[in-house]
Backbone as CSV, one residue per row, in Angstrom:
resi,resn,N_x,N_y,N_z,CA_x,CA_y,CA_z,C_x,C_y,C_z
1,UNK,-42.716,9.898,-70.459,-41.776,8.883,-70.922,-42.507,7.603,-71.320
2,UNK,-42.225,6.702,-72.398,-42.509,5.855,-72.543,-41.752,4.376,-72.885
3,UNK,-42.400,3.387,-71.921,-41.389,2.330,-71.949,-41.409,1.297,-73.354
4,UNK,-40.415,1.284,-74.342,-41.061,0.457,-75.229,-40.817,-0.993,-75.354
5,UNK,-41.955,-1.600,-74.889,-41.297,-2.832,-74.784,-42.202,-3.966,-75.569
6,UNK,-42.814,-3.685,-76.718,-43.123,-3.959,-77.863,-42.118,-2.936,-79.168
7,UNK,-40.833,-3.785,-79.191,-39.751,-3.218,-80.620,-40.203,-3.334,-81.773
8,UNK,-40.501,-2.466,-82.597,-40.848,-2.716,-84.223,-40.157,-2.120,-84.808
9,UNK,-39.130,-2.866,-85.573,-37.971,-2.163,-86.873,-38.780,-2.341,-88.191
10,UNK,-39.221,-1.219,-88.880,-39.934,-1.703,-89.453,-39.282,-1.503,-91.734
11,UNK,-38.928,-2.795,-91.212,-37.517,-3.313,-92.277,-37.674,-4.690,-92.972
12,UNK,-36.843,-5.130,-93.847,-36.709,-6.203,-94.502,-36.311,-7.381,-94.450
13,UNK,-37.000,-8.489,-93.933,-36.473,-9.722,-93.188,-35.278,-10.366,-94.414
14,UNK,-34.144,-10.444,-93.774,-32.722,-11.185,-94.587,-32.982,-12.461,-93.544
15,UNK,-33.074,-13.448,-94.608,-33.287,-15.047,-93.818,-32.019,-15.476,-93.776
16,UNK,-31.067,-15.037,-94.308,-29.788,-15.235,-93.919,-29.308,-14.508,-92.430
17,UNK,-29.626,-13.474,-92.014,-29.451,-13.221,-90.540,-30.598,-13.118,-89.773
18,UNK,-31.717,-13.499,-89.637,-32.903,-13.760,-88.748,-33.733,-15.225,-89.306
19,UNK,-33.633,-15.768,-88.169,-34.241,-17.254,-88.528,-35.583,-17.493,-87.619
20,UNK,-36.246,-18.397,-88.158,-37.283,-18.524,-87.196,-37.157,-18.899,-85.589
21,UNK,-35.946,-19.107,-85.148,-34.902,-19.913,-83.900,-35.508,-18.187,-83.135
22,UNK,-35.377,-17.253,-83.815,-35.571,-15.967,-83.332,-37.136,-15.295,-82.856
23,UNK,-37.617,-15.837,-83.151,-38.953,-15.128,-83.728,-39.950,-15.296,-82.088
24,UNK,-39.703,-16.451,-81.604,-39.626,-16.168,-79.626,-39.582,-14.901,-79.140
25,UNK,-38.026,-14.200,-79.333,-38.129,-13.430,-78.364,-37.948,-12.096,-79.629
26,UNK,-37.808,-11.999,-80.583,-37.468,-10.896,-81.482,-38.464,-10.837,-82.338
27,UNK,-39.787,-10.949,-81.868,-40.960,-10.968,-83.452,-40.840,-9.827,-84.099
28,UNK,-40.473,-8.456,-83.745,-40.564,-7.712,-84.845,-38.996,-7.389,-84.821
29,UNK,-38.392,-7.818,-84.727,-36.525,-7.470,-85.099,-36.465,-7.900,-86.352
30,UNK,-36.067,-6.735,-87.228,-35.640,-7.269,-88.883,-34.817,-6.334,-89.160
31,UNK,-33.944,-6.740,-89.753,-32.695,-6.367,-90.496,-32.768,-6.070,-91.923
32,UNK,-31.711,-5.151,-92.703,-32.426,-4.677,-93.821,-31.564,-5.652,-94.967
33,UNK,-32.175,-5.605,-96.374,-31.467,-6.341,-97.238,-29.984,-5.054,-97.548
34,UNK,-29.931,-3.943,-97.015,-29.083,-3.006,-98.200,-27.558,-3.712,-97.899
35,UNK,-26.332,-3.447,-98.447,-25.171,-3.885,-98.807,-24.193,-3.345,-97.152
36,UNK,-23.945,-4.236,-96.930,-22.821,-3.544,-95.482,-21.431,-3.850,-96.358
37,UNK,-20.929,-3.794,-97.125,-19.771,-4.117,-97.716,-19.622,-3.869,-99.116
38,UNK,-17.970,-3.654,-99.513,-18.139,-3.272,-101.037,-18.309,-4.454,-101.913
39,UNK,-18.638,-5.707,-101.517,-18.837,-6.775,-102.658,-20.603,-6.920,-102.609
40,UNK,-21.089,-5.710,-101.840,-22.555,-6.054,-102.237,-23.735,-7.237,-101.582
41,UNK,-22.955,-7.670,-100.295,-23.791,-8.603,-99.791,-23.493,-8.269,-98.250
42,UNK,-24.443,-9.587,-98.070,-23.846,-9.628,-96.676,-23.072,-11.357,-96.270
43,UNK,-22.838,-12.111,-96.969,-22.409,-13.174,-97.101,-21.161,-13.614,-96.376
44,UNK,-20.539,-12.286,-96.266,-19.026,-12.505,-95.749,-19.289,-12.275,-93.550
45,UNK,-20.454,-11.783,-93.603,-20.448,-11.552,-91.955,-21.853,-12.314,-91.805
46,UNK,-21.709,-13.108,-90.499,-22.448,-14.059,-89.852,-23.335,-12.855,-88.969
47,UNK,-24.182,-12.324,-88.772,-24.741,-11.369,-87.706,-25.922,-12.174,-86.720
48,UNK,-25.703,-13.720,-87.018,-26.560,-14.243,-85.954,-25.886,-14.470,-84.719
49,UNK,-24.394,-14.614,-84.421,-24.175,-14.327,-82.784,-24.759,-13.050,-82.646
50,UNK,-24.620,-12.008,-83.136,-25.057,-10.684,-82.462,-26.572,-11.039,-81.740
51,UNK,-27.664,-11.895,-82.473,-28.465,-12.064,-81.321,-28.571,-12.958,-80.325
52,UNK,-27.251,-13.985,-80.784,-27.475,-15.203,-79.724,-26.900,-15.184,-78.476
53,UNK,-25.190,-13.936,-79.269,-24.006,-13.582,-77.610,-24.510,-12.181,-77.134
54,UNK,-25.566,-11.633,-77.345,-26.097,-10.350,-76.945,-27.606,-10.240,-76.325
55,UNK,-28.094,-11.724,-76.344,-29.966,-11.683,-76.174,-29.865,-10.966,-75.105
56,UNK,-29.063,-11.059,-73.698,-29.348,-10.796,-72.134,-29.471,-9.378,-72.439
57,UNK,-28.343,-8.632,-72.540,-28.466,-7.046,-72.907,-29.883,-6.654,-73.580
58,UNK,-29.711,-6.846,-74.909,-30.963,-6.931,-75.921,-32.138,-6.992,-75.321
59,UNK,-32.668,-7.684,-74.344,-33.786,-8.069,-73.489,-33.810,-6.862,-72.528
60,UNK,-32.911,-6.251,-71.758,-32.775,-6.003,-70.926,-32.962,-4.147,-71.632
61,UNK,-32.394,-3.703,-72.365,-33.005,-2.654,-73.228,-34.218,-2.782,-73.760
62,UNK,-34.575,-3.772,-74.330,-36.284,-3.546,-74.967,-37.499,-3.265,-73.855
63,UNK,-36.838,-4.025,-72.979,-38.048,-3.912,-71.453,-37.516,-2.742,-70.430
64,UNK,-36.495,-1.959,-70.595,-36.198,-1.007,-69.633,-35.992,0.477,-70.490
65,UNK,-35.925,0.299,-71.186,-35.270,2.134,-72.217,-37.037,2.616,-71.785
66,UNK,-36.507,3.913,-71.151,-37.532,4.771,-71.453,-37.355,5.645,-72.116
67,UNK,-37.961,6.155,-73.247,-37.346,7.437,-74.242,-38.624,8.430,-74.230
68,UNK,-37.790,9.718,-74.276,-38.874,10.767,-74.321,-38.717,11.730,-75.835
69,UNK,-37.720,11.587,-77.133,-37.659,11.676,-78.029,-38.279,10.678,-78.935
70,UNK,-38.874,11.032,-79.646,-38.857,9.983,-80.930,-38.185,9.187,-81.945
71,UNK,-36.980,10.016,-81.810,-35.664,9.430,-82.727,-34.749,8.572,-81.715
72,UNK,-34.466,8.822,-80.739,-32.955,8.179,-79.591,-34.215,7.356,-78.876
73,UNK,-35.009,6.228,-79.301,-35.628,5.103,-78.566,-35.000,3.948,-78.980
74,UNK,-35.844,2.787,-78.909,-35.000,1.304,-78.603,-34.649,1.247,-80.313
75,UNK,-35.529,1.623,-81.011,-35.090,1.382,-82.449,-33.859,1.909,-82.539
76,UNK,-33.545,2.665,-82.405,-31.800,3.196,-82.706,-30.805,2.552,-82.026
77,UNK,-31.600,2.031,-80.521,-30.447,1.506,-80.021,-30.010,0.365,-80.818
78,UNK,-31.040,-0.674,-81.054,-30.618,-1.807,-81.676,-30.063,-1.778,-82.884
79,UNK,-30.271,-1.189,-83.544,-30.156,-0.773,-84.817,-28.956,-0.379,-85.091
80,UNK,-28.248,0.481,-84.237,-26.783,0.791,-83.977,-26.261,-0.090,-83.490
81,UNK,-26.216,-1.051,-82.542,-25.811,-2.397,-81.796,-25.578,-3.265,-82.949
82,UNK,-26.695,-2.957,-83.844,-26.824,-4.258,-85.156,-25.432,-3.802,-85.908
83,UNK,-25.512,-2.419,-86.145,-24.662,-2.094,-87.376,-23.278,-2.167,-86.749
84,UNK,-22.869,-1.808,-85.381,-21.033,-1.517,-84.939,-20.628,-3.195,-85.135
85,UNK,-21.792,-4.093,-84.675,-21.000,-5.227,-84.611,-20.877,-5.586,-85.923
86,UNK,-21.455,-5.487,-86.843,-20.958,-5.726,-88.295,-20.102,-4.806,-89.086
87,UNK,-19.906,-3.889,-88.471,-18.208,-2.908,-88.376,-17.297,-3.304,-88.118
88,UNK,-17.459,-3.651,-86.515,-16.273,-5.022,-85.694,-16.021,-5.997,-86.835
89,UNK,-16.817,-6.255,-87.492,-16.701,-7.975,-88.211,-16.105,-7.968,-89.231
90,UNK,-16.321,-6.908,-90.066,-15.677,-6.437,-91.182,-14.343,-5.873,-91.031
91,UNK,-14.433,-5.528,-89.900,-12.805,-4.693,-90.180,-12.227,-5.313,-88.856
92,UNK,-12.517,-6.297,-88.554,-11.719,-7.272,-87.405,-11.382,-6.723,-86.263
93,UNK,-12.016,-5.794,-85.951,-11.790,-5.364,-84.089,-12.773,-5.994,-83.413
94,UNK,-11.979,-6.585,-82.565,-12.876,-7.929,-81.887,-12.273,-7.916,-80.371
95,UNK,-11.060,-7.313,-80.037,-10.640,-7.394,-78.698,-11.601,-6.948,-77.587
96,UNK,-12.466,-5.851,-78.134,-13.112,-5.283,-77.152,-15.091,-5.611,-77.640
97,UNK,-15.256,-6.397,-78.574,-16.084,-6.571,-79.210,-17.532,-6.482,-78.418
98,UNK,-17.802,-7.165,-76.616,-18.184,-7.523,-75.976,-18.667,-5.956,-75.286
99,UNK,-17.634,-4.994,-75.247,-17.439,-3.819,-74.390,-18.453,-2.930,-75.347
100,UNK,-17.837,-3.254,-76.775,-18.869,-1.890,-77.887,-19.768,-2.577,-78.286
101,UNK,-20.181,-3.459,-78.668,-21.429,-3.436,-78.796,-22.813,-3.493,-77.316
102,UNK,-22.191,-3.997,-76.504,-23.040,-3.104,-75.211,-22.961,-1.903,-74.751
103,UNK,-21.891,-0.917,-75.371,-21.722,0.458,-75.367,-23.228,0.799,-76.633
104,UNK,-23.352,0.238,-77.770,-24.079,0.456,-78.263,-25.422,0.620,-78.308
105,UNK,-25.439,-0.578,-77.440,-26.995,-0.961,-77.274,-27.262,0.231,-75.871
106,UNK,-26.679,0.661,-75.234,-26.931,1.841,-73.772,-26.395,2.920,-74.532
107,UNK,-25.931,3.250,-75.582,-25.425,4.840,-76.024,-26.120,5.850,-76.057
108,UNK,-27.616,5.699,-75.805,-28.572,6.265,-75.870,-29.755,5.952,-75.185
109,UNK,-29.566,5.385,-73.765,-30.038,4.598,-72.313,-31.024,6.040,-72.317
110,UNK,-32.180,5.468,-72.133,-33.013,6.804,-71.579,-32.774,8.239,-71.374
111,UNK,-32.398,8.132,-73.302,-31.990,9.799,-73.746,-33.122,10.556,-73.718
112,UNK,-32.940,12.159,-72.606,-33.614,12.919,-72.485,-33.755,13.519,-73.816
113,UNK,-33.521,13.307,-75.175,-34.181,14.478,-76.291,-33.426,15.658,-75.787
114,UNK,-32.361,15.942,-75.459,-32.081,17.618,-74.944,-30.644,17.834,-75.784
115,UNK,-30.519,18.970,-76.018,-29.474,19.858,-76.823,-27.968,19.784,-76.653
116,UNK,-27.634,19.530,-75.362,-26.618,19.455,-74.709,-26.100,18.227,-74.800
117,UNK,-24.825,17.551,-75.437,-24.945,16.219,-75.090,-23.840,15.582,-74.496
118,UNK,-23.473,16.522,-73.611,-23.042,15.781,-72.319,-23.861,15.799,-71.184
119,UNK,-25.032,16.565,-70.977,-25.950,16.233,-70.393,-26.507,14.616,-70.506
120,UNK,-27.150,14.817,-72.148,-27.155,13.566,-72.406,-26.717,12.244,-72.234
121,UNK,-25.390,12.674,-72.463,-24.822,11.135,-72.503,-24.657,10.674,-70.805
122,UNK,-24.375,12.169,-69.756,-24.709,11.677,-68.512,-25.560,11.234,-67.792
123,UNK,-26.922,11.337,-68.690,-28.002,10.735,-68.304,-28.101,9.638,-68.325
124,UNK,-27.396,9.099,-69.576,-27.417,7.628,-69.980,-26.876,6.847,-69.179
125,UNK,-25.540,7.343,-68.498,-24.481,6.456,-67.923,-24.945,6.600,-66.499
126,UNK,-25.969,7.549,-66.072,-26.429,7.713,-64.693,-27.655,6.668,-64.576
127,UNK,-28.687,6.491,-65.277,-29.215,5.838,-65.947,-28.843,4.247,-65.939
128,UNK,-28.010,3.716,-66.881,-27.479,2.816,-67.022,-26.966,2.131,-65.745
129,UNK,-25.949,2.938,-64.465,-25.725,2.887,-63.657,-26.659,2.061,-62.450
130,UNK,-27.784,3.079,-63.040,-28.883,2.492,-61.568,-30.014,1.231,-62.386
131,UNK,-29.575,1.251,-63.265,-30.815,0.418,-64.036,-30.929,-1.088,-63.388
132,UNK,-29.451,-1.775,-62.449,-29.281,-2.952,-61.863,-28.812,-3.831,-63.138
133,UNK,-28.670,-3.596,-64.676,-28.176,-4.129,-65.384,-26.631,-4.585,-65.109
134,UNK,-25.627,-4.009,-64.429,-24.280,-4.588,-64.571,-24.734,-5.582,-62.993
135,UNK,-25.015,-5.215,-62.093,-25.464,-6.059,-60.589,-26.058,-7.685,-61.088
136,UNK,-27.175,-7.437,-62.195,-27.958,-8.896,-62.428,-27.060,-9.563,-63.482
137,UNK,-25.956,-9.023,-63.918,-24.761,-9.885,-64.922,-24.324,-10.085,-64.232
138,UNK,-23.725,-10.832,-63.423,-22.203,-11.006,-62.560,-20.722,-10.947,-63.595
139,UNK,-21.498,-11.716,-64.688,-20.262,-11.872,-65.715,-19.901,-10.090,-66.533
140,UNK,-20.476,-9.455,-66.326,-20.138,-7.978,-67.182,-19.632,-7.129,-66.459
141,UNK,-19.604,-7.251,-65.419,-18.910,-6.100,-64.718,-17.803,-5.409,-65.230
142,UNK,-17.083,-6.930,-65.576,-15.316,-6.487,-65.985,-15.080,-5.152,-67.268
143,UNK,-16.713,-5.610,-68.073,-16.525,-4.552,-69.535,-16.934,-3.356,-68.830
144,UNK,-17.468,-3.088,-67.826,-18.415,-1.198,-67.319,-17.673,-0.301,-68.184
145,UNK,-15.818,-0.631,-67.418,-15.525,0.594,-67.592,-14.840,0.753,-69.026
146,UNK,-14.624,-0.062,-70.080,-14.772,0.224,-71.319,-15.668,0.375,-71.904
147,UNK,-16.394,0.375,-71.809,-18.438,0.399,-72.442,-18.758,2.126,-72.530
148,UNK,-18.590,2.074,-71.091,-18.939,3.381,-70.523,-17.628,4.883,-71.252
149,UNK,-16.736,3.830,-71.429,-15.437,4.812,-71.791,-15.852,5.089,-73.525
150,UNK,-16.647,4.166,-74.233,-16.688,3.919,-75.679,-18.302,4.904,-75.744
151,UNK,-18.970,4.901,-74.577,-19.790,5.953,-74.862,-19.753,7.313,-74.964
152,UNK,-18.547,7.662,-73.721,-18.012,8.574,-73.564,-17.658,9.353,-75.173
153,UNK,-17.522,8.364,-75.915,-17.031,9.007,-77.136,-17.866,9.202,-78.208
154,UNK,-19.267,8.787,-77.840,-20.250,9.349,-78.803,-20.554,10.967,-78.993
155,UNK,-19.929,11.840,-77.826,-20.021,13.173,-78.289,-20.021,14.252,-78.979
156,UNK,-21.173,14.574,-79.185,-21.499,15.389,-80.834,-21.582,16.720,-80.513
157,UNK,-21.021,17.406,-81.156,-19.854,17.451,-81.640,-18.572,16.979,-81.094
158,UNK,-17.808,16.519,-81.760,-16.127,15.582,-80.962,-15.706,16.853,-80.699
159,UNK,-15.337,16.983,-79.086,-14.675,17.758,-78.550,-13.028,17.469,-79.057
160,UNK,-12.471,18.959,-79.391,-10.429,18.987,-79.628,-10.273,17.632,-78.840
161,UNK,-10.390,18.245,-77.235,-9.230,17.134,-76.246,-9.792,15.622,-75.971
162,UNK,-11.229,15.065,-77.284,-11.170,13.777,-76.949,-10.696,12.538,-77.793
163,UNK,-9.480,11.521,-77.266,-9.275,10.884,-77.940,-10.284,9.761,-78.122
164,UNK,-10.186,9.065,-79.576,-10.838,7.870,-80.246,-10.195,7.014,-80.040
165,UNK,-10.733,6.000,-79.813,-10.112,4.606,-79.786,-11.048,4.069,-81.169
166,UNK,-10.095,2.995,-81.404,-10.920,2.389,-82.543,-12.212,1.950,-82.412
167,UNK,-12.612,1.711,-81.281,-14.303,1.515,-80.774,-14.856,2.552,-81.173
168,UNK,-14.357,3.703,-80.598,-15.117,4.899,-80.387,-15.479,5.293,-81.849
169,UNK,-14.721,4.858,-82.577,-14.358,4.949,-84.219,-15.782,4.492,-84.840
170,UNK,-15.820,3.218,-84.194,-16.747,2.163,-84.841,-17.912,2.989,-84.952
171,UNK,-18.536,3.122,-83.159,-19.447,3.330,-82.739,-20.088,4.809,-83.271
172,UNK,-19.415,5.726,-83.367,-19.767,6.892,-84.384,-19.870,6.955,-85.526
173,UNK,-19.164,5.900,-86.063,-20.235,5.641,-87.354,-21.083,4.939,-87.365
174,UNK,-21.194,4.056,-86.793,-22.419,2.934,-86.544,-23.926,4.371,-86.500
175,UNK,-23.381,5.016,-85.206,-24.409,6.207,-84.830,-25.066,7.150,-86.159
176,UNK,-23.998,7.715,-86.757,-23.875,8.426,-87.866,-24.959,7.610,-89.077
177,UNK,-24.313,6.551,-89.409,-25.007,5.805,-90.758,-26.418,5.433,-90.324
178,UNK,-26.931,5.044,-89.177,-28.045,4.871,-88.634,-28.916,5.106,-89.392
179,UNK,-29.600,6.532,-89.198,-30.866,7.323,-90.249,-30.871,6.982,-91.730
180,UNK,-29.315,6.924,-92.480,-29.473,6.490,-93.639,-29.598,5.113,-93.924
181,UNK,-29.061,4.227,-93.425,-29.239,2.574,-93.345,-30.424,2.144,-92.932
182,UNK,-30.866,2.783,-92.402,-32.317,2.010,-92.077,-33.440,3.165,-92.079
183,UNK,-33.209,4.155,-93.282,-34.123,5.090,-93.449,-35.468,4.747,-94.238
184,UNK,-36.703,5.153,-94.027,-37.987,4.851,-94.373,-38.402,6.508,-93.732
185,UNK,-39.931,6.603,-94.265,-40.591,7.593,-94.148,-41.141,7.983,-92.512
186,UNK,-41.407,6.743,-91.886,-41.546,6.718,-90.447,-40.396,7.424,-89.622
187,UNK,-39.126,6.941,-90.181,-37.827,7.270,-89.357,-37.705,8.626,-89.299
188,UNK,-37.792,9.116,-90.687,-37.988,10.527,-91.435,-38.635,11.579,-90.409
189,UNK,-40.707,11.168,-90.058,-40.941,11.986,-89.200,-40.529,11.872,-87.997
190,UNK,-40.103,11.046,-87.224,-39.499,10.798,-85.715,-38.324,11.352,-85.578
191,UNK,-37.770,11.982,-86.953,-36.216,12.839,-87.278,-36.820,14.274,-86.721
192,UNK,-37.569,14.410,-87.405,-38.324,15.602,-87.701,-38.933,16.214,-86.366
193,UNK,-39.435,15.247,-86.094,-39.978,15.449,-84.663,-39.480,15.858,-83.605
194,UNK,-38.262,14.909,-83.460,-37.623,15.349,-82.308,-36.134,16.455,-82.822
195,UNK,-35.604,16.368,-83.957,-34.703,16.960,-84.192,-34.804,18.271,-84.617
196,UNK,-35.901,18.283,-85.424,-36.396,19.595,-86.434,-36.047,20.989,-85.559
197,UNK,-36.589,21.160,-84.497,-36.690,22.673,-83.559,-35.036,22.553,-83.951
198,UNK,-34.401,21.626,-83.094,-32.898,21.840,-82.721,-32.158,22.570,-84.199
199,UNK,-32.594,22.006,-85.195,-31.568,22.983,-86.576,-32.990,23.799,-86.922
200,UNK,-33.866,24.515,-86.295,-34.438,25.863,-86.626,-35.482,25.285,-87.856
201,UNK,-35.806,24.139,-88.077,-36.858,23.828,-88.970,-38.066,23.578,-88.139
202,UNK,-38.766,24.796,-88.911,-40.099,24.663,-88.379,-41.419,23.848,-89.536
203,UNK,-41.101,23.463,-90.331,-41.778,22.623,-91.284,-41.037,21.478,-91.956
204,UNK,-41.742,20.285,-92.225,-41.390,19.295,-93.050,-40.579,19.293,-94.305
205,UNK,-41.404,20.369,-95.302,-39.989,21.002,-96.336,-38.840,21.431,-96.127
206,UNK,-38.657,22.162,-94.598,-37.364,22.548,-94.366,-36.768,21.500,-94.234
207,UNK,-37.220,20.556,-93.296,-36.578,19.778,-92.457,-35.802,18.747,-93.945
208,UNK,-36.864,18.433,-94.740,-36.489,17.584,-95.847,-35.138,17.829,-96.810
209,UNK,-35.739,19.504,-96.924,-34.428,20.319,-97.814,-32.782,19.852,-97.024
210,UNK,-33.292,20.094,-95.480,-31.814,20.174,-94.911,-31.187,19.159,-94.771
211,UNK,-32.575,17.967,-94.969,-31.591,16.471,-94.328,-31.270,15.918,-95.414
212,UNK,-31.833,16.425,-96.906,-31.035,15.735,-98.101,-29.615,16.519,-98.243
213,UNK,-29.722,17.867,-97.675,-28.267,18.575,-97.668,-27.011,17.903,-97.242
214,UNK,-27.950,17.290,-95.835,-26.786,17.135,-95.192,-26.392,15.891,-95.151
215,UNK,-27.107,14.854,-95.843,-26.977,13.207,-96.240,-26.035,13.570,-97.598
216,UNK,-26.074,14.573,-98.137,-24.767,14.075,-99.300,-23.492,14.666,-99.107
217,UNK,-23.545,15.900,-97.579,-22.584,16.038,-97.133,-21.419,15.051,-96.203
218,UNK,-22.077,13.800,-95.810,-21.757,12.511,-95.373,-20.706,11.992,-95.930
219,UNK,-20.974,12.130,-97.531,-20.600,10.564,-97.889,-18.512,11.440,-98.095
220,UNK,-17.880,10.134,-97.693,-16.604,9.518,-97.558,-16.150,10.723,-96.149
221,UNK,-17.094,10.659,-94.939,-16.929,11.203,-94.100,-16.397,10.217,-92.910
222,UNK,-17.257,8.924,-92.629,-16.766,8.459,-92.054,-15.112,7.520,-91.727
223,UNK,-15.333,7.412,-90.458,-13.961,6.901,-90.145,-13.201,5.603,-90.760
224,UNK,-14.368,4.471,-91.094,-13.568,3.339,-91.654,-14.421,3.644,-93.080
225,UNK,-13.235,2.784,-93.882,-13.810,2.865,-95.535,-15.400,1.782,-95.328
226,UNK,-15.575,0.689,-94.798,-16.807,0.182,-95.090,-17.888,0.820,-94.202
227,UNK,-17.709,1.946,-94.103,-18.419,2.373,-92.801,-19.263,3.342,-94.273
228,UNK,-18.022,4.180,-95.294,-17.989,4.606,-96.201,-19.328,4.190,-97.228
229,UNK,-18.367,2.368,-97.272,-19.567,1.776,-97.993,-20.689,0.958,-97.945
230,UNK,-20.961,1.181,-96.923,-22.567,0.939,-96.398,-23.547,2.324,-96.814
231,UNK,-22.735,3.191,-96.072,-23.749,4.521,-96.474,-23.875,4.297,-97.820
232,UNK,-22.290,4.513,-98.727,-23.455,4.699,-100.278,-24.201,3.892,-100.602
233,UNK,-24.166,3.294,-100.166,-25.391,1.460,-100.780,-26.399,2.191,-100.291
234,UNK,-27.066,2.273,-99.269,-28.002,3.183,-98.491,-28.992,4.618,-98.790
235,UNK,-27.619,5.639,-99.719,-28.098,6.914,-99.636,-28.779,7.191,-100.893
236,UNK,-29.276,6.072,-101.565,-30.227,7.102,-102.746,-31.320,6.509,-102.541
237,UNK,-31.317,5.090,-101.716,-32.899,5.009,-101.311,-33.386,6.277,-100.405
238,UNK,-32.484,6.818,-99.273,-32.685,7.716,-97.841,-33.503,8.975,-98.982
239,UNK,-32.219,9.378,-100.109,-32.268,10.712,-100.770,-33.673,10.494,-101.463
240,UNK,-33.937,9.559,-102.632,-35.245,9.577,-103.285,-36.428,9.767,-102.495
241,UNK,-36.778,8.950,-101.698,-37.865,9.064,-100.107,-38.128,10.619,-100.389
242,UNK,-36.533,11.196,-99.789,-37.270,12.192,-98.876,-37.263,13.405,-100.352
243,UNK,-36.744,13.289,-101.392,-36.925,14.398,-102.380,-38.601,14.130,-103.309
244,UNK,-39.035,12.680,-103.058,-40.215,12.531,-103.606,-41.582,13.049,-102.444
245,UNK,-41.122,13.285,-101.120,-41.790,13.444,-100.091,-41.795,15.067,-100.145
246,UNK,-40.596,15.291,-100.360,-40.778,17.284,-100.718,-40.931,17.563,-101.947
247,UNK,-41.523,17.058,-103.147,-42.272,17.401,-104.158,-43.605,17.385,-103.959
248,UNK,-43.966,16.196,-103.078,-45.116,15.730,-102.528,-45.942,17.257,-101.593
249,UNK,-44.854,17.758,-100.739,-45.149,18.424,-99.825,-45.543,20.140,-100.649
250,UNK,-44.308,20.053,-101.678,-44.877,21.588,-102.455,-45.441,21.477,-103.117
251,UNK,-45.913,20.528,-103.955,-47.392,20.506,-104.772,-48.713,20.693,-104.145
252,UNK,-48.627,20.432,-102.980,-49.962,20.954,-102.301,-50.535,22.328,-102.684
């Protein structure tokens, strides 16, 4: 297992949501320029509370996640944390705002990499549990058991008998758009790496063939429409990458 507590997103500084006020405790936290909305910017959502009403958590994941996959480490966590709360913002669910995006940032608390994912996700919340994170908040206690209830609903595949709440809504797409929103060639092999065995790809071409398959099987899948349109802003940088990377790979 390894603890990562040097974070590198390795992405496009927007000086409109990371300021130098940041650069203390977030030197390599960067956010990407692509479009979270259908007018093409990001102008309409403020995403600097997300690091100013979230640092304690945020801190408290970068120095404690131990991950033994390459894909479900601190980069995803934040990264998903980054994206639900600018879901919340856009589409105005804010009652529980406090509950999902710290569901976000633990949705993937020292994920074992394993097949099963209610194993998984019980690891997290067993995990999470003993980590002394809700004990050293006094003030969070009150969210546990919605946090924990909004993780509950990251389960992949969505079981018939589980209901969504509009969190749960958020947060699976937040999860979902992840790989494509903040896709680069790095992300690509750490996909590969840890995911590849699980869908039967035993090489990089497969793996490439299947994940451009299944990135255009995505689109107008998710639950909210801007959830919709973030991905397409997103998916022909994800798609070009990886179709210039498997031309790359069969010309050899």
């Amino acid at each position: 297992m390894v603890i990562e507590k040097d974070l590198t997103l390795e992405l496009v500084v927007d000086p409109r949501v990371y300021t130098d006020a940041d650069s203390h405790r977030f030197p390599n936290l960067i956010v990407p320029r692509f479009a979270p909305d259908p007018s093409g910017s990001l102008d309409n959502v403020d995403t600097m509370p997300f690091f100013e009403r979230y640092s304690v958590p945020i801190d408290f994941v970068i120095k404690t996640n131990k991950t033994v996959g390459s894909y479900h480490n601190t980069h995803h966590l934040i990264g998903v944390a980054w994206l639900v709360y600018v879901l919340s913002e856009l589409n105005g669910v804010r009652e529980q705002q406090d509950a999902l995006v710290i569901a976000a940032l633990f949705h993937d608390y020292h994920h074992p990499a394993g097949y099963d994912d209610v194993v998984n996700i019980d690891t997290t919340l067993n995990a999470m549990a003993s980590s002394g994170f809700w004990d050293n908040n006094q003030h969070l206690p009150c969210l546990r058991t919605d946090a924990e209830s909004i993780i509950r609903q990251t389960q992949w595949p969505l079981p018939d008998n589980l209901q969504l709440t509009r969190e749960g809504e958020l947060l699976r797409d937040a999860d979902q758009l992840y790989a494509t929103y903040f896709f680069d060639l790095t992300l690509s092999e750490r996909l590969f790496s840890e995911l590849g065995p699980r869908f039967g790809c035993t090489s990089r071409s497969e793996w490439l063939a299947r994940n451009v398959e299944y990135a255009l099987s995505l689109r107008n899948s998710f639950y909210w429409p801007v959830s919709d349109s973030m991905f397409d802003a997103s998916l022909n940088k994800a798609i070009n990458l990886q179709v210039k990377q498997l031309a790359d790979l069969c010309a050899r």
